[in-house]
ZAMARGU-4260 file (C-alpha; in steps of 0.2 Angstrom, whole numbers, plus 5000, padded with zeros to 4 digits):
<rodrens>
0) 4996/4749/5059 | 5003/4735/5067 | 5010/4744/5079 | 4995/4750/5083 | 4985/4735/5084
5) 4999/4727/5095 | 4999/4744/5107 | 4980/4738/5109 | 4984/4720/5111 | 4994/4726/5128
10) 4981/4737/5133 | 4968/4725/5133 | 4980/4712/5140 | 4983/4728/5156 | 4965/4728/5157
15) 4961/4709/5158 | 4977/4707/5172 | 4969/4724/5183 | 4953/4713/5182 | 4961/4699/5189
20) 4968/4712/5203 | 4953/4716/5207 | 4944/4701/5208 | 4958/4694/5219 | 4958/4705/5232
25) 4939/4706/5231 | 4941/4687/5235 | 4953/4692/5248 | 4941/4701/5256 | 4927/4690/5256
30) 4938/4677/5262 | 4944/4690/5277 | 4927/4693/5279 | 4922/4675/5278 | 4932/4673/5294
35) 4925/4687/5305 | 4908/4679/5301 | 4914/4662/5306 | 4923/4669/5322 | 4907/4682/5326
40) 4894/4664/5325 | 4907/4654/5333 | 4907/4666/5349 | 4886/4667/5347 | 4884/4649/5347
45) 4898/4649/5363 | 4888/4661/5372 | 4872/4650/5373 | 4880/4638/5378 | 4887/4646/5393
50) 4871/4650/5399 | 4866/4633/5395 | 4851/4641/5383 | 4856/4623/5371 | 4838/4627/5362
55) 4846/4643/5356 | 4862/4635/5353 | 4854/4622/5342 | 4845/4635/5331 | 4861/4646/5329
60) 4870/4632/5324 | 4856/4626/5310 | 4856/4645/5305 | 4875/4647/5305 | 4874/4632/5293
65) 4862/4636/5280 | 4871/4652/5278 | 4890/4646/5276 | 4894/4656/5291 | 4899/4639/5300
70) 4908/4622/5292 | 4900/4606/5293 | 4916/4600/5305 | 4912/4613/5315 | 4892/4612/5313
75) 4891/4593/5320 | 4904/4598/5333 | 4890/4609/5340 | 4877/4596/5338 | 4885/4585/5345
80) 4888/4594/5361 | 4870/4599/5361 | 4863/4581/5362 | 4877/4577/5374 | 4870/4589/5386
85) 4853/4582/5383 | 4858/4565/5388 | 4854/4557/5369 | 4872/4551/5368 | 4864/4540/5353
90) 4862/4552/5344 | 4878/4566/5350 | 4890/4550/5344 | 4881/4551/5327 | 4885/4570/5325
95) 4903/4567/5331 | 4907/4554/5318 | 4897/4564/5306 | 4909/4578/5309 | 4924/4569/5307
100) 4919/4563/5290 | 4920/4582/5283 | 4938/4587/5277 | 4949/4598/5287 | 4953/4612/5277
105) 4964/4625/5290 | 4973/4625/5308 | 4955/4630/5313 | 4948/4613/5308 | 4961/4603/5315
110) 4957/4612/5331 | 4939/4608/5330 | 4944/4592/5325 | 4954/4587/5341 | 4940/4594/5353
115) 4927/4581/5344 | 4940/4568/5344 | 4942/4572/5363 | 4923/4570/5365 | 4917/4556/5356
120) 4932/4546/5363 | 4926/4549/5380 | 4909/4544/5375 | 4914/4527/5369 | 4926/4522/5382
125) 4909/4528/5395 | 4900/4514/5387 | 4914/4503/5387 | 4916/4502/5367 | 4936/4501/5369
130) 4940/4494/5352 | 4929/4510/5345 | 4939/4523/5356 | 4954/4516/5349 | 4950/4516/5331
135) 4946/4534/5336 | 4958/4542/5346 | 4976/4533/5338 | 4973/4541/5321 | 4971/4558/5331
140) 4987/4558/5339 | 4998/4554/5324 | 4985/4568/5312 | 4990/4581/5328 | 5009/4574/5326
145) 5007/4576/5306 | 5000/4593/5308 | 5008/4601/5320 | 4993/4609/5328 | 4987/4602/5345
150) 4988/4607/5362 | 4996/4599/5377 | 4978/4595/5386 | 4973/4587/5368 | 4987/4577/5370
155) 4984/4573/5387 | 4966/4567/5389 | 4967/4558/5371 | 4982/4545/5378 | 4973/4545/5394
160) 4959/4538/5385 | 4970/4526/5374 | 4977/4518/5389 | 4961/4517/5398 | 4954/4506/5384
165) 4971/4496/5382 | 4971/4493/5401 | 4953/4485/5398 | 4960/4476/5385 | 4974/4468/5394
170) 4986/4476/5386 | 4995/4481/5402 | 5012/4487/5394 | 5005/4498/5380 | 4992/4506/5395
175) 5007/4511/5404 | 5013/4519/5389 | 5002/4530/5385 | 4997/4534/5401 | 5016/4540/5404
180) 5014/4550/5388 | 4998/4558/5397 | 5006/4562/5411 | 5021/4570/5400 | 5009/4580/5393
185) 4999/4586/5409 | 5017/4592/5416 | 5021/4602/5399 | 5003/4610/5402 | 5008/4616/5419
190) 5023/4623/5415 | 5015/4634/5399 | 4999/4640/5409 | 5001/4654/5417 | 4985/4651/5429
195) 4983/4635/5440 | 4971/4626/5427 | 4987/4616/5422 | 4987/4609/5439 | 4967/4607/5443
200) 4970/4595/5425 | 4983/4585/5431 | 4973/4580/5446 | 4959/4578/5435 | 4971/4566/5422
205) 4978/4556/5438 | 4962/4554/5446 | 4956/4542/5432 | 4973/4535/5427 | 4970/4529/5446
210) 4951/4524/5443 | 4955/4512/5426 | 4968/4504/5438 | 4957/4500/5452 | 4943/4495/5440
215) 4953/4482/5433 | 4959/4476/5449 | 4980/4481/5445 | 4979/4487/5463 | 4998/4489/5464
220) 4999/4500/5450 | 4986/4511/5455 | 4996/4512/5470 | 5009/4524/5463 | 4996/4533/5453
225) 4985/4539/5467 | 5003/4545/5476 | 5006/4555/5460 | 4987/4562/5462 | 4992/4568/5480
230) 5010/4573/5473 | 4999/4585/5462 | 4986/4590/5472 | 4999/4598/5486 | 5007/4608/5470
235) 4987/4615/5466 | 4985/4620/5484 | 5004/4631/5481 | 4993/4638/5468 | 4987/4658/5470
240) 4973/4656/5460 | 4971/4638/5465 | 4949/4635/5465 | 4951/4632/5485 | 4933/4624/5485
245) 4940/4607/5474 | 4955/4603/5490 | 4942/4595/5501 | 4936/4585/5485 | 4950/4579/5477
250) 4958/4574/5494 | 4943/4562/5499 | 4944/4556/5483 | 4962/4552/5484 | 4960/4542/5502
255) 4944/4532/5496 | 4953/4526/5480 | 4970/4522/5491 | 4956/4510/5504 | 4951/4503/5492
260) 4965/4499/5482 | 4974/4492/5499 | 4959/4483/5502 | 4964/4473/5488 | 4981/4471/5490
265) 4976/4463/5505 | 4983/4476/5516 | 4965/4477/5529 | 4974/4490/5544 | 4982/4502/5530
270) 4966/4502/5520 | 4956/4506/5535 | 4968/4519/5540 | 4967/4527/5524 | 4945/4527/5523
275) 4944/4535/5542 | 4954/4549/5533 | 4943/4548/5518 | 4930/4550/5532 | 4937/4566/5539
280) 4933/4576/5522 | 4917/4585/5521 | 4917/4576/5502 | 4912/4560/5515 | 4896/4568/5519
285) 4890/4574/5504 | 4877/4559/5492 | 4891/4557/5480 | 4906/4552/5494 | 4895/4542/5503
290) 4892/4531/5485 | 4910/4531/5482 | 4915/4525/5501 | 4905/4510/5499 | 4917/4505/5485
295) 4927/4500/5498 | 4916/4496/5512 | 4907/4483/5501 | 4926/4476/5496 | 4931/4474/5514
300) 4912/4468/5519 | 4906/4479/5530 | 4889/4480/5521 | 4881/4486/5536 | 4891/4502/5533
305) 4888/4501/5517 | 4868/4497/5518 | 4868/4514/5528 | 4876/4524/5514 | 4863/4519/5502
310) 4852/4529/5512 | 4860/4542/5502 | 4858/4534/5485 | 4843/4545/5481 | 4851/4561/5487
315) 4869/4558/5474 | 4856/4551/5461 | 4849/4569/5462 | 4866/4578/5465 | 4872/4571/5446
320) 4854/4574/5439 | 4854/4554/5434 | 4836/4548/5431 | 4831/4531/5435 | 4836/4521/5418
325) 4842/4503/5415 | 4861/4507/5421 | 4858/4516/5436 | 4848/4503/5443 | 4860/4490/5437
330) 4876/4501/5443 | 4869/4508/5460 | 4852/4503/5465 | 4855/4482/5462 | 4872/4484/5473
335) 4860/4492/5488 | 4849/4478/5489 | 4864/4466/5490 | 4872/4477/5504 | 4856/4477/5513
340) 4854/4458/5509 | 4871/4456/5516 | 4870/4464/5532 | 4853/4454/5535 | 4842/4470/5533
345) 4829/4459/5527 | 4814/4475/5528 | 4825/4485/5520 | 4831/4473/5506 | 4815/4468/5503
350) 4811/4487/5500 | 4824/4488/5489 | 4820/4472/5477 | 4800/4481/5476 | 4808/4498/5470
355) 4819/4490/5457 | 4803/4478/5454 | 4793/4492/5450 | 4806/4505/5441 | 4811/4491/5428
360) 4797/4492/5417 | 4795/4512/5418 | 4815/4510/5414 | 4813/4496/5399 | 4798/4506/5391
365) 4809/4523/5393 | 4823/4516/5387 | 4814/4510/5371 | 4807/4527/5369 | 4823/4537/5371
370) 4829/4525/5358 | 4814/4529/5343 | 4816/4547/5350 | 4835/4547/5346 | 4830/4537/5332
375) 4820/4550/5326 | 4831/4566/5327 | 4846/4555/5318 | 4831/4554/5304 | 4827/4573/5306
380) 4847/4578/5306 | 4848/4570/5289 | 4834/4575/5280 | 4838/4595/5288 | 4858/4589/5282
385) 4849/4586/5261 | 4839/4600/5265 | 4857/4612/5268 | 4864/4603/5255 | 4852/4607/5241
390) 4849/4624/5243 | 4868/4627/5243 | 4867/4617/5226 | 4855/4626/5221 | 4863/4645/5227
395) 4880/4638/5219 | 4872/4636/5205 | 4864/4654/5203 | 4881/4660/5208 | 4889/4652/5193
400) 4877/4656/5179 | 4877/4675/5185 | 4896/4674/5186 | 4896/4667/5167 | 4885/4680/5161
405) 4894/4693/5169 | 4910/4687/5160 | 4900/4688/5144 | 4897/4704/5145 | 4912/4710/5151
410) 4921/4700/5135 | 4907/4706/5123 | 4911/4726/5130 | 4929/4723/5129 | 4928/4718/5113
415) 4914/4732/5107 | 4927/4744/5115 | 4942/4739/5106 | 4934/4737/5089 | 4928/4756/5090
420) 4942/4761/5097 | 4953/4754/5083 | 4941/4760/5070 | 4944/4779/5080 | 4965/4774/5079
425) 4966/4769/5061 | 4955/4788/5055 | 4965/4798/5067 | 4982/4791/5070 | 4992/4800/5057
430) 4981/4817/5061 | 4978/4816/5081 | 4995/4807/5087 | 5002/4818/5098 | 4984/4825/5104
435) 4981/4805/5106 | 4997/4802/5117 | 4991/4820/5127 | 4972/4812/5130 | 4977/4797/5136
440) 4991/4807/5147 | 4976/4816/5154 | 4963/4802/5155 | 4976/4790/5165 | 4979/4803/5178
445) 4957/4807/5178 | 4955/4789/5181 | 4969/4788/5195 | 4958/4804/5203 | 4942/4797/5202
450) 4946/4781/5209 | 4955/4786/5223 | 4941/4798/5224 | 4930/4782/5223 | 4939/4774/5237
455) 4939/4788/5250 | 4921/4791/5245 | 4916/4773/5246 | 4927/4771/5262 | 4919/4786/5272
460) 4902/4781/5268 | 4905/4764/5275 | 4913/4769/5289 | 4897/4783/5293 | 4887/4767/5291
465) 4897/4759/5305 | 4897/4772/5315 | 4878/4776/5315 | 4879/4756/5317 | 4888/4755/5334
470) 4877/4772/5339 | 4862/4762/5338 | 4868/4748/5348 | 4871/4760/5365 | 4852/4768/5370
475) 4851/4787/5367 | 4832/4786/5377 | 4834/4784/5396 | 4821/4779/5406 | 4808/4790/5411
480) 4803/4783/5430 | 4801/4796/5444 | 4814/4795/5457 | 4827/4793/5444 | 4838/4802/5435
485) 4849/4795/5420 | 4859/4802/5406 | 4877/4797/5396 | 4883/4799/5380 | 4897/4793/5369
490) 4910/4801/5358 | 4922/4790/5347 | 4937/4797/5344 | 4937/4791/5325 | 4923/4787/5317
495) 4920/4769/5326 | 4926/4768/5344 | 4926/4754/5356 | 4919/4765/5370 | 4902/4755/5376
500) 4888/4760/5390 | 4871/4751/5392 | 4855/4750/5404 | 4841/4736/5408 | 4828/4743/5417
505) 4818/4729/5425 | 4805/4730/5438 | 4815/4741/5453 | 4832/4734/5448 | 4842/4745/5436
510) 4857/4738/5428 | 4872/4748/5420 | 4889/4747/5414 | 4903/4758/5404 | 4918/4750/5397
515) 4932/4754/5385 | 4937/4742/5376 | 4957/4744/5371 | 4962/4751/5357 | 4952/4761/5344
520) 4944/4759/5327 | 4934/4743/5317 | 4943/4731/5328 | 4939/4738/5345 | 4921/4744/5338
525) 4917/4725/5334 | 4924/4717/5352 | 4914/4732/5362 | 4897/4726/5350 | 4900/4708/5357
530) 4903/4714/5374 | 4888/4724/5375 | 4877/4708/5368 | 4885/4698/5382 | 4881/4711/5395
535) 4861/4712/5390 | 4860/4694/5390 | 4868/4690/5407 | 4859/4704/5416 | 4843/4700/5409
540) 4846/4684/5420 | 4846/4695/5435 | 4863/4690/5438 | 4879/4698/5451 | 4887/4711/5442
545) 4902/4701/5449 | 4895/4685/5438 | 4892/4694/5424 | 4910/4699/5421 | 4914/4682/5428
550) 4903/4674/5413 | 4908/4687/5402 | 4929/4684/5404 | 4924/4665/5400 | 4916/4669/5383
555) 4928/4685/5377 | 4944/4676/5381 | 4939/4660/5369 | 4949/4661/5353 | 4954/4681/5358
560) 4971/4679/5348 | 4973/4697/5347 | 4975/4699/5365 | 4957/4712/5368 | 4951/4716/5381
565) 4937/4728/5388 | 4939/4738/5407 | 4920/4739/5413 | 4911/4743/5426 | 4895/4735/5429
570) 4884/4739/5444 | 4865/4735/5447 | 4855/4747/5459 | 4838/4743/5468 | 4828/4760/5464
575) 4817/4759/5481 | 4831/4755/5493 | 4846/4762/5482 | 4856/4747/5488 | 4872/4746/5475
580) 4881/4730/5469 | 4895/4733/5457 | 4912/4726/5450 | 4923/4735/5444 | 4934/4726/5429
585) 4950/4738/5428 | 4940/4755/5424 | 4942/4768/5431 | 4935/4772/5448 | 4919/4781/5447
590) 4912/4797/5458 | 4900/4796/5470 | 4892/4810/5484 | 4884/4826/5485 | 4893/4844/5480
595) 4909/4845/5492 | 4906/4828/5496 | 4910/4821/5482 | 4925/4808/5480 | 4932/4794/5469
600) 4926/4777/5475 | 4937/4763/5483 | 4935/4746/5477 | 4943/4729/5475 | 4959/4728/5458
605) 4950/4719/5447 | 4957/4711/5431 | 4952/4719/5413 | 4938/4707/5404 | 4945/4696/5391
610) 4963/4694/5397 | 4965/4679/5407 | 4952/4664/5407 | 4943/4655/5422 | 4945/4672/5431
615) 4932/4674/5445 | 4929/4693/5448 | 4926/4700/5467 | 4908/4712/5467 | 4905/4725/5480
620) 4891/4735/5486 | 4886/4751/5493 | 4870/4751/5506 | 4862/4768/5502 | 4866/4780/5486
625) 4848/4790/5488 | 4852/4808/5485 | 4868/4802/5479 | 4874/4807/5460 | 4886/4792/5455
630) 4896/4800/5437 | 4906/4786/5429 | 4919/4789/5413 | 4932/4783/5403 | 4949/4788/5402
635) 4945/4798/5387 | 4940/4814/5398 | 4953/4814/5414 | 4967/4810/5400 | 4961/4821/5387
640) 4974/4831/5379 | 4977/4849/5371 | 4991/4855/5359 | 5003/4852/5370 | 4998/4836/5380
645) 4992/4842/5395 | 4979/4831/5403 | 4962/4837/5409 | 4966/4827/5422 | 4957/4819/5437
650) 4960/4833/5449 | 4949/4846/5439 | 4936/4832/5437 | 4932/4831/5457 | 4934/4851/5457
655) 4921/4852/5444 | 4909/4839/5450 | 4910/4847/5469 | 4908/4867/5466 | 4895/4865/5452
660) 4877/4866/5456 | 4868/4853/5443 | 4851/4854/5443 | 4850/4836/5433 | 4862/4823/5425
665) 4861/4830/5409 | 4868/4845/5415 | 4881/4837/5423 | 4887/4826/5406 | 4885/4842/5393
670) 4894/4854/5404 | 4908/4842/5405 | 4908/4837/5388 | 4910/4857/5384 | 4925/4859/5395
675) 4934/4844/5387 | 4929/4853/5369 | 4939/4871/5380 | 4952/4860/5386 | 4957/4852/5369
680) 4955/4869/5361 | 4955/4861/5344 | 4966/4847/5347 | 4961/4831/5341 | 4953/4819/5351
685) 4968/4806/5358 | 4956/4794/5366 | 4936/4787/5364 | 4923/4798/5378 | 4911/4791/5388
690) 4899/4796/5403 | 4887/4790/5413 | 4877/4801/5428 | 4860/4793/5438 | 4853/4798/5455
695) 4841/4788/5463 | 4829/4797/5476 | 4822/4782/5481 | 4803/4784/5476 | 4790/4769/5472
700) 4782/4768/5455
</rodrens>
């Protein structure tokens, strides 16, 4: 007998621990899945902001919240960018420190950490609040040094920032310190990055080093730095991929801040030498240069000079969308009267005085407004924060009481069960112990069945669901306009693929892509999903196909650890004219004529999407395709394979597409689809299928 009730005592004991199994890969799951939700509104709320949609972004972000799908860390993060872009700097420096005040819980947070760090510290040295960029950015650097996790351009740009504010505070030695250390950490950047944008940062990096030094009048020192600006700037231009657009830029930059810093030192023929070359950029001409000349024209006293770069004030005003506030008439439009005072244009002076005479109270009474206004959304963030906060109380709460009567019942069955089923073992132990040990022989290995029977059940119908999922995301209508025909299908060669193809029809343009993400499966399904969304968005923009690969790299290569990627080919056809733009992203080059005259296009090598960022991609266009048939694939049909690996191949592609007589692209895309199905000849499919057939005959709707 006690034997028996201790063989009980074990079972129940085995049962309680597979619970626990259970439970803890159940929890491993959410928590996996917890992470693709965060990762998946992460890249949502990244992609509004791309195209600058911040309305949308804002109501992501307070979506993203309420659900858990998104931290508080990396919430504020988010908000604070939004109102950064919308000027209320107020009220972004609130959401920044709000941010900071949340824990950081993973290497993820830490990263989010640094980039609001980064931000708000730029903010408060802006506004000239050095002691509060300090207290700021020095506890960053040594929780990055704790840690381990921060990258070279963190690094960089916080001690930039540190010994710009201990430059303003007199604290000469230390500034030269840390801006050593940034410097340090620009080179290390270089070295690492495989693209120019290590270079285009350290000029960046220099370029303000130089600025604090000339600000605060250390014109010696600022000396070496604007060398070590040009030093950089000759290694960006050795650059392939080097943005060619930024030389003129940077270098008229470089000789206004080497004028004016000699001007200072006294040094009136070098500095003049140096602003005739400043004036030889094109950067001279533009609003902006002119407004930067005149920080040296003004020092050396040629206000006449300067009084006739004013003239541009308006024009750079416009250029860096700054609206008339209390600063921007103290920082720009106060110093135009003086230079105009100065070199006696009395008319234009007196002008000058009457504008900022009449923009002050507009300025004073807006300025007081923005301030309720941010005053205001600060009141709203918090009463939306109590808002989040008590509904997740409130759901934590639900959560728990159904979890505690769930374990009540499972204890109250657990113990029903093994009182009857000791009742069962003291009538029958002597009578039924071998039939006893037999049953529960035959009921372990039932179990076992059933359960993986379960699990390949449950696993298949999830996957069906996936799949019918992904179908719904690719149209299976086309559009029904005369003068064009349209038809393409998808075959996954599992049950989810990364194979994509999409339309947006609007007005006479047609837009259209196919890709094929790399690899197959979940993984490859879920990147083409977000590359499909990204497409739909950006075309509906009536954007390049050229730009929308361009804006699509930027997004898909943010956070892409697992190295994805997606070879597209994206083109956009007026349906009167049958003008063609397209760029091709790696895919495979389509096939475009008439019968014999059919061939394989010749275009521009084009990167994949989602491999290397700040990538810009090269469109092309084709004048007339009426009468035309353009047939576009993946390489799951000229690399499809039969029992013994032999490709279809692209040579029996064009044979096919030149010697059949298709009366419409529908024909074209089953008939080929039925000769892959021959070819394999019950092989299994090795890759994802996709085609694509239109002909546009040019008719007006």
């Amino acid at each position: 007998m006690e034997n028996e009730i201790m063989r009980r005592l074990r079972r129940m004991t085995a049962v309680m621990a597979i619970m626990a199994i259970v439970m803890a890969f159940s929890s491993c799951n959410s928590d996996q899945r917890a992470e693709l939700k965060a990762g998946h509104a992460d890249s949502l709320i990244f992609a509004a902001g791309a195209v600058m949609d911040y309305d949308r972004l804002m109501v992501l972000v307070d979506s993203f919240d309420a659900t858990g799908d998104i931290n508080k860390l990396d919430a504020y993060r988010w908000r604070g960018a939004y109102y950064y872009h919308q000027n209320q700097y107020r009220t972004a420096e609130v959401c920044f420190r709000t941010a900071l005040n949340h824990k950081v819980n993973s290497d993820y947070d830490q990263l989010v950490y640094n980039k609001v760090v980064r931000r708000l510290s730029e903010l408060l040295v802006v506004r000239g609040d050095y002691e509060s960029a300090l207290q700021i950015a020095v506890p960053a650097i040594s929780q990055m040094d704790k840690t381990g996790i921060g990258s070279d351009i963190d690094y960089a740009i916080l001690f930039n920032n540190i010994g710009v504010c201990q430059l303003n505070l007199r604290q000469e030695k230390e500034a030269k310190e840390s801006f050593d250390k940034a410097r340090e950490r620009y080179a290390r950047r270089c070295k690492t990055d495989s693209t120019s944008r290590g270079f285009q940062e350290c000029v960046q990096g220099t370029v303000y080093t130089s600025l604090a030094y000339i600000h605060t009048r250390h014109y010696k020192e600022s000396i070496y730095w604007i060398d070590r600006t040009e030093t950089l700037l000759n290694e960006y231009r050795q650059q392939k991929d080097a943005r060619k657009q930024y030389f003129d830029e940077y270098q008229g930059r470089i000789e206004i801040m080497r004028a004016t810093a000699l001007q200072g030192l006294g040094k009136k023929k070098e500095a003049y030498e140096a602003y005739k070359r400043f004036r030889q950029t094109a950067f001279s001409e533009t609003g902006v240069g002119r407004i930067h000349g005149n920080g040296y024209l003004v020092s050396a006293e040629r206000y006449r000079e300067a009084s006739e770069n004013y003239r541009y004030l308006d024009k750079a005003l416009q250029e860096q969308q700054m609206k008339p506030t209390l600063d921007v008439i103290q920082l720009f439009m106060l110093p135009k009267y003086h230079a105009n005072n100065q070199a006696h244009r009395e008319d234009s002076a007196r002008a000058m005085g009457m504008r900022i005479l009449d923009l002050l109270d507009s300025a004073i009474t807006t300025q007081k407004a923005s301030a309720s206004s941010e005053l205001a959304t600060i009141y709203h963030t918090n009463e939306k924060e109590a808002e989040i906060a008590r509904q997740q109380a409130e759901m934590s709460n639900l959560q728990m009481i159904g979890g505690l009567i769930a374990l009540g019942l499972i204890i109250i069955f657990l113990l029903f069960y093994m009182r009857n089923r000791y009742k069962a073992a003291r009538r029958l132990a002597a009578a039924h112990q071998k039939l006893e040990e037999a049953h529960q022989k035959l009921k372990t290995a039932y179990d076992k069945l059933e359960e993986t029977t379960q699990a390949k059940e449950r696993i298949e119908s999830e996957l069906r669901i996936a799949r019918n999922i992904q179908m719904s995301m690719v149209p299976n209508t086309f559009p029904q306009r005369e003068g064009l025909d349209m038809y393409a299908s998808v075959t996954p060669a599992r049950e989810v693929g990364g194979d994509l193809y999409d339309y947006l029809l609007m007005d006479d343009e047609l837009y259209f892509c196919v890709g094929d993400v790399s690899g197959k499966g979940v993984p490859a399904s879920l990147f083409m999903a977000q590359a499909t969304r990204l497409f739909r968005i950006l075309a509906a923009q009536h954007m390049m196909p050229a730009e929308i690969a361009t804006r699509m790299n930027a997004v898909l290569t943010e956070n892409n650890e697992q190295g994805m990627f997606v070879t597209m080919f994206i083109g956009k056809v007026h349906l009167l004219t049958g003008h063609l733009d397209y760029c091709n992203a790696g895919h495979n080059p389509p096939v475009l004529g008439i019968n014999d005259d059919c061939r394989f296009m010749e275009m521009e090598s084009n990167a994949p999407i989602g491999l290397w960022p700040e990538l810009d991609f090269v469109g092309e266009e084709v004048d007339d395709i009426i009468g035309y048939k353009l047939f576009i694939y993946t390489d799951g049909l000229n690399e499809a394979e039969d029992d013994e690996q032999q490709q279809f191949g692209e040579d029996r592609l064009l044979n096919i597409l030149k010697h059949h007589n298709f009366s419409n692209c529908r024909e074209v895309i089953e008939y080929l689809g039925q000769q892959i199905i021959r070819h394999r000849d019950g092989a299994e499919p090795n890759d994802d299928l996709t085609m694509m057939c239109l002909k546009v005959e040019g008719v007006k709707s």
